[in-house]
Backbone as CSV, one residue per row, in Angstrom:
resi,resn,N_x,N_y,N_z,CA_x,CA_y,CA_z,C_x,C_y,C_z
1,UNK,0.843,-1.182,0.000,0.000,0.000,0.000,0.883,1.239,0.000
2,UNK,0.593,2.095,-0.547,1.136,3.132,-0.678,0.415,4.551,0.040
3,UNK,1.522,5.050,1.144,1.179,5.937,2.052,0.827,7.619,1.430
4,UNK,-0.025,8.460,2.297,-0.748,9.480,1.566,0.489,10.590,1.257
5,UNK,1.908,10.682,2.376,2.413,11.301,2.210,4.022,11.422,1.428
6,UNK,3.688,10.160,0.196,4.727,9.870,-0.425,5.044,10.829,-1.289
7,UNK,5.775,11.293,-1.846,5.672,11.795,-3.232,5.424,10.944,-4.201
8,UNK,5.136,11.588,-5.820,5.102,10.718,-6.500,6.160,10.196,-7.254
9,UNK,7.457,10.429,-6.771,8.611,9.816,-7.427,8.900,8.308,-6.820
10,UNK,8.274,9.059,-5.357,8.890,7.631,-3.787,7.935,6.371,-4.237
11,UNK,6.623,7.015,-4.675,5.337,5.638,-4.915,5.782,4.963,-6.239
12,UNK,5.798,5.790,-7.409,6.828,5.363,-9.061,7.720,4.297,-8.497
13,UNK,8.750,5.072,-7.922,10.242,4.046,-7.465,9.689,2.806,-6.933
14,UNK,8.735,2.941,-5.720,8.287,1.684,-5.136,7.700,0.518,-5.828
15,UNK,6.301,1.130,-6.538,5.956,0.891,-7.484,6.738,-0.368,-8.741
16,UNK,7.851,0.076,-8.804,8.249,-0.620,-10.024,9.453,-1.464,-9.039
17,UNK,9.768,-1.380,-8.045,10.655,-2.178,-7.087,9.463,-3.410,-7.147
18,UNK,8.969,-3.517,-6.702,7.385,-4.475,-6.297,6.701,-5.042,-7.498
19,UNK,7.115,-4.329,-8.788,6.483,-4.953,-9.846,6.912,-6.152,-9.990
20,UNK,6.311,-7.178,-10.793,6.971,-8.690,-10.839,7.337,-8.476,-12.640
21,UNK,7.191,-7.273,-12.923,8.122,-6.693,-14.384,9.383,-6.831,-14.231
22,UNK,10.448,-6.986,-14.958,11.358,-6.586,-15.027,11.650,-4.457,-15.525
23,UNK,12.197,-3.802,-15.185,12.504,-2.486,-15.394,12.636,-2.450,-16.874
24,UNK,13.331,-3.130,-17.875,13.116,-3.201,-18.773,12.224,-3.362,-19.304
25,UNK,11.149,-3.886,-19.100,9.966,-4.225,-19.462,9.546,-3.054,-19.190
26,UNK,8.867,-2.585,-18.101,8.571,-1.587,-17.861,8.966,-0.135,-18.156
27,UNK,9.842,-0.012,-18.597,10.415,1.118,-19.311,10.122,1.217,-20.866
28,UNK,10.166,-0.142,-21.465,9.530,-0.788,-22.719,7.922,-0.453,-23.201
29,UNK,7.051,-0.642,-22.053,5.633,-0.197,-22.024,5.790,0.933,-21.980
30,UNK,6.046,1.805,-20.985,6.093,2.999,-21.308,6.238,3.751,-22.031
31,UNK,7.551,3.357,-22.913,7.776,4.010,-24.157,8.801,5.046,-23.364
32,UNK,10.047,4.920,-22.567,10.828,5.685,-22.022,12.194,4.606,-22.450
33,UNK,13.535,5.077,-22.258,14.588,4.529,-22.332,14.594,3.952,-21.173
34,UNK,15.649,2.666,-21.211,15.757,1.885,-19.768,17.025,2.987,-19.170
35,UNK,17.977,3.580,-19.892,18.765,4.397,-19.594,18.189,5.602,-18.706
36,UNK,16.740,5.844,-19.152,16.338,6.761,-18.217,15.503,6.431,-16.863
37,UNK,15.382,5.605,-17.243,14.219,4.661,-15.961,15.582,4.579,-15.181
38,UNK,16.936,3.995,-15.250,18.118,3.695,-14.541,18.683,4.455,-13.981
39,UNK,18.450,6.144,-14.487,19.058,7.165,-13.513,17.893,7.787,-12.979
40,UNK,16.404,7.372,-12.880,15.489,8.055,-12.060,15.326,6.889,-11.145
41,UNK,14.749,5.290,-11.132,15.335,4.670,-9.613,16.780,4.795,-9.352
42,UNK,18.154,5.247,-9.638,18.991,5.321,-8.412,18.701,7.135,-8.013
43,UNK,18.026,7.363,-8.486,18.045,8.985,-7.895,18.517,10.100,-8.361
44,UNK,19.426,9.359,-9.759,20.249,10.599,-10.272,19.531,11.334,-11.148
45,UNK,18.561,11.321,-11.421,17.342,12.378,-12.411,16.205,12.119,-12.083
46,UNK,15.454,13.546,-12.301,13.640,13.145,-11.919,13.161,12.767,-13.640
47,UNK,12.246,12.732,-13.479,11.548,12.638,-14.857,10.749,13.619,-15.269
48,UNK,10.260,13.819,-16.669,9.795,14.872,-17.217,8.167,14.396,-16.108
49,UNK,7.242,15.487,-16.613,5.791,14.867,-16.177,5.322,13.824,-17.520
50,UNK,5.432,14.017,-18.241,5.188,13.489,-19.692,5.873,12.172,-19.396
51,UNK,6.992,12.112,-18.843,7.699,10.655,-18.964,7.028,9.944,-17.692
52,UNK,6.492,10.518,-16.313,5.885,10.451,-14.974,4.877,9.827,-15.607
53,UNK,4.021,10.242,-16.557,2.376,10.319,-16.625,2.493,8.948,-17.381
54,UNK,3.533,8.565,-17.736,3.681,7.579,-19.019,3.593,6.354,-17.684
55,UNK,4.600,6.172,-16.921,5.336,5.348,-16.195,4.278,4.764,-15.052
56,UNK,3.524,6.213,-14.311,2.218,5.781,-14.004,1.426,5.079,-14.563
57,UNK,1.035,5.124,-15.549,-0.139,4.886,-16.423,0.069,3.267,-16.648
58,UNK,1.611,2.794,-16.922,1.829,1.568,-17.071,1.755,0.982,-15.744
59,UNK,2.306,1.388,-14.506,1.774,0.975,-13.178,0.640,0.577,-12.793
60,UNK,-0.168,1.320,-13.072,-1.390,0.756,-12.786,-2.226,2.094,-12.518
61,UNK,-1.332,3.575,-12.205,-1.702,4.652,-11.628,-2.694,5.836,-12.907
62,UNK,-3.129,6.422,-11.789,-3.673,7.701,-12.411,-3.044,8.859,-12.019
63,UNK,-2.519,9.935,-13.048,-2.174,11.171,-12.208,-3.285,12.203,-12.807
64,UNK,-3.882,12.982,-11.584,-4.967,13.746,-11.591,-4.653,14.962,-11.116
65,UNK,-4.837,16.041,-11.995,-4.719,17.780,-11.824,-5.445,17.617,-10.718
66,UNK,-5.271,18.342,-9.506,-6.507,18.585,-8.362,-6.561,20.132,-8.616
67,UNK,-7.968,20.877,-8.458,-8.104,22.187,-8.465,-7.970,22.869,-7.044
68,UNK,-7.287,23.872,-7.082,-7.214,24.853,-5.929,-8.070,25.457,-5.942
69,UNK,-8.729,25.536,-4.501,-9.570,26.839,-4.063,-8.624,28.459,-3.889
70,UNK,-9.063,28.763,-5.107,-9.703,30.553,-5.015,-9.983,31.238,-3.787
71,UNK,-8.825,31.873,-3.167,-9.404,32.992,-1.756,-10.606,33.991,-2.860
72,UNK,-10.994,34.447,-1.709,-12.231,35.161,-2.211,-11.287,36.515,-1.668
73,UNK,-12.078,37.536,-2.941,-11.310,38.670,-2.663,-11.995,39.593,-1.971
């Protein structure tokens, strides 16, 4: 299970630690390089959102805009 106050890099990383994919594979679905999947789990790069939204999506995840409330003026 994945906790409320993860980020979404920490749940991604976990995410694909726990997959019974291989990273290659999973980088494969996505449609990302394994070269880049390899320096975002050891930490050495984040990912675009475009490459995020991809990587989710093959996870199993949804990423959802949430709207901010507007102070009233």
């Amino acid at each position: 299970m994945y906790n409320h106050s993860m980020d979404m890099e920490a749940i991604l990383r976990k995410a694909i630690h726990e997959s019974d994919r291989t990273q290659y594979r999973i980088a494969k679905d996505a449609g990302i390089s394994l070269a880049q999947m390899s320096y975002f789990i050891n930490g050495h790069r984040s990912l675009s959102l475009n490459a995020a939204g991809k990587l989710a999506e093959t996870l199993g995840f949804e990423m959802v805009q949430k709207k901010r409330n507007r102070k009233a003026r």
